[in-house]
N, C-alpha and C positions, 0 to 999 in steps of 0.2 A: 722475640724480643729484640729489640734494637736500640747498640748504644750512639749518639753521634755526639760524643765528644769530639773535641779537637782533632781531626785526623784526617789523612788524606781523605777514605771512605769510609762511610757508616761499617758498622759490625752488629750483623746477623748473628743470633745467638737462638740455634735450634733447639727443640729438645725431644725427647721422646724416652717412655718410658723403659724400653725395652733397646738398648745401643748394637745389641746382637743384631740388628734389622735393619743398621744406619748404611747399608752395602747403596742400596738406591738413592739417596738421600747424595752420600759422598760420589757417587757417581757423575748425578746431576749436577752438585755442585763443581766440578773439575776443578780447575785451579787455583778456586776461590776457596776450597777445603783448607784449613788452618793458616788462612790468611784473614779474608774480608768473614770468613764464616767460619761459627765455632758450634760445638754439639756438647749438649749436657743432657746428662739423666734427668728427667723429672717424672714424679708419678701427683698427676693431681690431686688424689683421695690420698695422700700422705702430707701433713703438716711439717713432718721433719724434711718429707725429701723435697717441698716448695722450699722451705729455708734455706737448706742445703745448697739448692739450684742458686739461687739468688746470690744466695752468701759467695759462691764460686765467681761472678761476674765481680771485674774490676771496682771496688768500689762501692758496691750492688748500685751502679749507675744504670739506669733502664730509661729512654729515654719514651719509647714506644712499646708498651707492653700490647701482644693479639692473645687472645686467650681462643681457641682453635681443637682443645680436646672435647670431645663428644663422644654418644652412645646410643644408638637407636632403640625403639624398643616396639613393636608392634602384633596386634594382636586384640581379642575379646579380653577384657578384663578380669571377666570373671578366672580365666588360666593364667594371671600372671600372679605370683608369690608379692608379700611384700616385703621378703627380701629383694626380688628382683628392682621393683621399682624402687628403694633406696638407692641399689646400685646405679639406676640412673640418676638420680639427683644427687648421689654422693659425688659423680662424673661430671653432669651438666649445668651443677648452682652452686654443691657448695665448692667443687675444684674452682670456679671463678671466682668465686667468693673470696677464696684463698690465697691466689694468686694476685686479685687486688688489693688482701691486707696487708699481703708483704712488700709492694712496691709502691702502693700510694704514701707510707712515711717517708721515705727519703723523695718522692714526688712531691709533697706537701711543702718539705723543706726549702726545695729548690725552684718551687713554684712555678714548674714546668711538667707538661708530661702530657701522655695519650695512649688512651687505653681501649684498645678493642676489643668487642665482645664479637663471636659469630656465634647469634643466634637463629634464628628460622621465621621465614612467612608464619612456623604454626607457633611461635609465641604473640602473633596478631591476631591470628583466629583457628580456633579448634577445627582440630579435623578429625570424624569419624574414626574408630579404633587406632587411632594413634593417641589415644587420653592421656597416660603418663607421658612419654614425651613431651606433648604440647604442656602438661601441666608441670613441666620442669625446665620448659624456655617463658610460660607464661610468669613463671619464679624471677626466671634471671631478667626478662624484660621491665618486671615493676620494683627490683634490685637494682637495676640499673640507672632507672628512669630519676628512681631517687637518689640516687646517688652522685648521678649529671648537676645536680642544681649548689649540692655543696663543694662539688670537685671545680665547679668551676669559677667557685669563689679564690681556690688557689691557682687557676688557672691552667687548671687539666681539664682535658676535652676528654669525654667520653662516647664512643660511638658505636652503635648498634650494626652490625651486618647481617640483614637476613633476607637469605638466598628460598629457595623451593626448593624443587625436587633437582637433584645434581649428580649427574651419572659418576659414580664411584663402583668400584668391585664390591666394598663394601655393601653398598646401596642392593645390586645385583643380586650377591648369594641371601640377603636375609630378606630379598619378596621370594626368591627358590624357597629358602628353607619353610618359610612360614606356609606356605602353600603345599607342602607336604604332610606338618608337622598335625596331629592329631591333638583334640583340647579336649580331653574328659573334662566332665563335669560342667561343659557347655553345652546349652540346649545347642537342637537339630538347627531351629532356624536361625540361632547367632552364625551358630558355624556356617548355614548357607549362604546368608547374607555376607558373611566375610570373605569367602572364598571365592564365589560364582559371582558377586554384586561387586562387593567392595576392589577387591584384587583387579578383576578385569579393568575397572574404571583406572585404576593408580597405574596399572602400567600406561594405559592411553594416556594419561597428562605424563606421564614421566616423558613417553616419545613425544607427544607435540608441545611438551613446556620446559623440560627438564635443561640446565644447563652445564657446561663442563666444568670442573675444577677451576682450569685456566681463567672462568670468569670469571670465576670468583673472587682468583688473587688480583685482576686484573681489577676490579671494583674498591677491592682492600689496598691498591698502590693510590688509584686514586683517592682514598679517603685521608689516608696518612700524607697524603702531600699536597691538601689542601689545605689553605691557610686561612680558611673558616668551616673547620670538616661538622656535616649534619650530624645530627646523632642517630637519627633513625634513616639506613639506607637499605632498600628493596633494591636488590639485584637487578630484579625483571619486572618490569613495567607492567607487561602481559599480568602479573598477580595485582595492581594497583584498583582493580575496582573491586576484586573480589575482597579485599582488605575495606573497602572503603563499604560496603552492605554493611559491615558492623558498626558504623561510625555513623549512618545514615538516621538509622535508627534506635535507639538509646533503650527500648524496650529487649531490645535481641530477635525480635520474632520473624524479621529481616533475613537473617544470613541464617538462622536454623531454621527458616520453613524451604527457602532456597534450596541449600546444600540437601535436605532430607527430598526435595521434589527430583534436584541433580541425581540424585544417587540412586534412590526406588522407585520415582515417577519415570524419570524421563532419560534412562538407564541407554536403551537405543539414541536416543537423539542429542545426548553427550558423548556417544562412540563417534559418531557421524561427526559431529562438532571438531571434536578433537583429532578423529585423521584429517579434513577439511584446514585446521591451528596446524599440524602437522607438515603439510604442503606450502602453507606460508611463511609457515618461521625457518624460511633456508639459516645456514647458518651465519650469512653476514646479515640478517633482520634480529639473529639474536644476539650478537656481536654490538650492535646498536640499542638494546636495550636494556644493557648493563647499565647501572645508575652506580654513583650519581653523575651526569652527564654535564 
């Protein structure tokens, strides 16, 4: 969140659920820690503690709200609880949900404001056992979309940021764990398909597509400080046709005969493909196709 009142410089207002963890955070920040930059508790699946956050900021002045908590969730369906999948939409729609109820009234008022979402390539197009997740950025995408057209009757912009696949530690231990992790009550061949098909493939586009964090913010500086920002902004270019097979064709039969040929057909010559993307995309080719440009 960011205020820019009146003031020498803008203020950074972090938050994180868990402040026992803020050691890296304050580190990074050096000398900007309780000056230009300030830390508050917030947990997004809590109503009180969104308020609470809010109500602590000057004013509840928010000038630039990013809504940036997430939850991965990956796997055969058939093994996940739906407890589990609440918990990611409790994290990934309605915590934005949330956060945009509580700052768009005084945004309204002051008929100002901008507000970003970081959602994913897979709120444009479904990916293979990643169902729930995709179906809780394809939530916040067509939340969002609608909600651009009357926000900017008051003159708040609202803007979509979605990146691929983005090497995080995060990101790391939950393809480890999942490739360990055993799924009763999933047939033999979901489970092989997921493990020996699907897995092998996601790590190859993570190493030949995948981007660092730093692009990301480096995409999100520029959005916020354009002074006509897109709403819908694709990190990486390298994903723009694969987004564009859904849009080609209206019936769908496009990008799910595609993707299912990618994945079971043509399993070898997507490996090849993508060490090949690998060797090309040194890091100043990805560096350059960070959008929006």
């Amino acid at each position: 969140m960011l205020d820019l009142t009146p003031t020498p410089t803008p203020v950074v207002i972090a938050t994180m659920r868990d402040l026992k963890k803020k050691d890296k955070l304050i580190e990074a920040a050096g000398d900007t820690y309780g000056k230009t930059l300030m830390l508050l508790p917030l947990d997004v699946c809590s109503d009180e503690s969104v308020k609470q956050c809010i109500n602590n900021v000057k004013d509840r002045h928010i000038d630039i709200l990013i809504n940036n908590a997430g939850v991965g969730l990956l796997g055969p369906v058939e093994s996940i609880s739906i407890e589990e999948m609440k918990k990611v939409f409790e994290t990934n729609f309605f915590g934005v949900v949330r956060m945009i109820k509580e700052v768009m009234p005084d945004m309204k008022k002051r008929r100002s404001g901008h507000i970003v979402v970081m959602s994913s390539v897979m709120g444009l197009q479904g990916v293979v056992f990643n169902d729930v997740y995709t179906a809780s950025k394809f939530a916040m995408e067509g939340f969002c979309e609608s909600m651009a057209v009357q926000l900017m009757k008051f003159n708040i912009r609202l803007s979509m940021i979605e990146p691929g696949p983005v090497h995080t530690e995060f990101e790391t231990k939950m393809m480890e764990d999942v490739a360990k992790m055993e799924y009763p009550g999933v047939d033999a061949d979901t489970v092989r398909y997921f493990k020996d098909v699907y897995l092998p493939s996601s790590i190859d586009i993570f190493d030949a597509m995948g981007q660092m964090p730093d692009d990301i913010a480096k995409c999100i500086k520029k959005v916020i400080e354009s002074s006509s920002p897109r709403f819908r902004n694709l990190t990486n270019n390298l994903y723009t046709p694969i987004v564009a097979l859904k849009y080609a064709d209206e019936t769908g039969g496009l990008s799910v005969n595609t993707f299912y040929n990618l994945l079971f057909n043509f399993g070898p010559l997507m490996h090849i493909t993508m060490s090949i993307l690998k060797c090309l995309t040194c890091s100043c080719l990805r560096r350059r196709t960070i959008s929006p440009n």
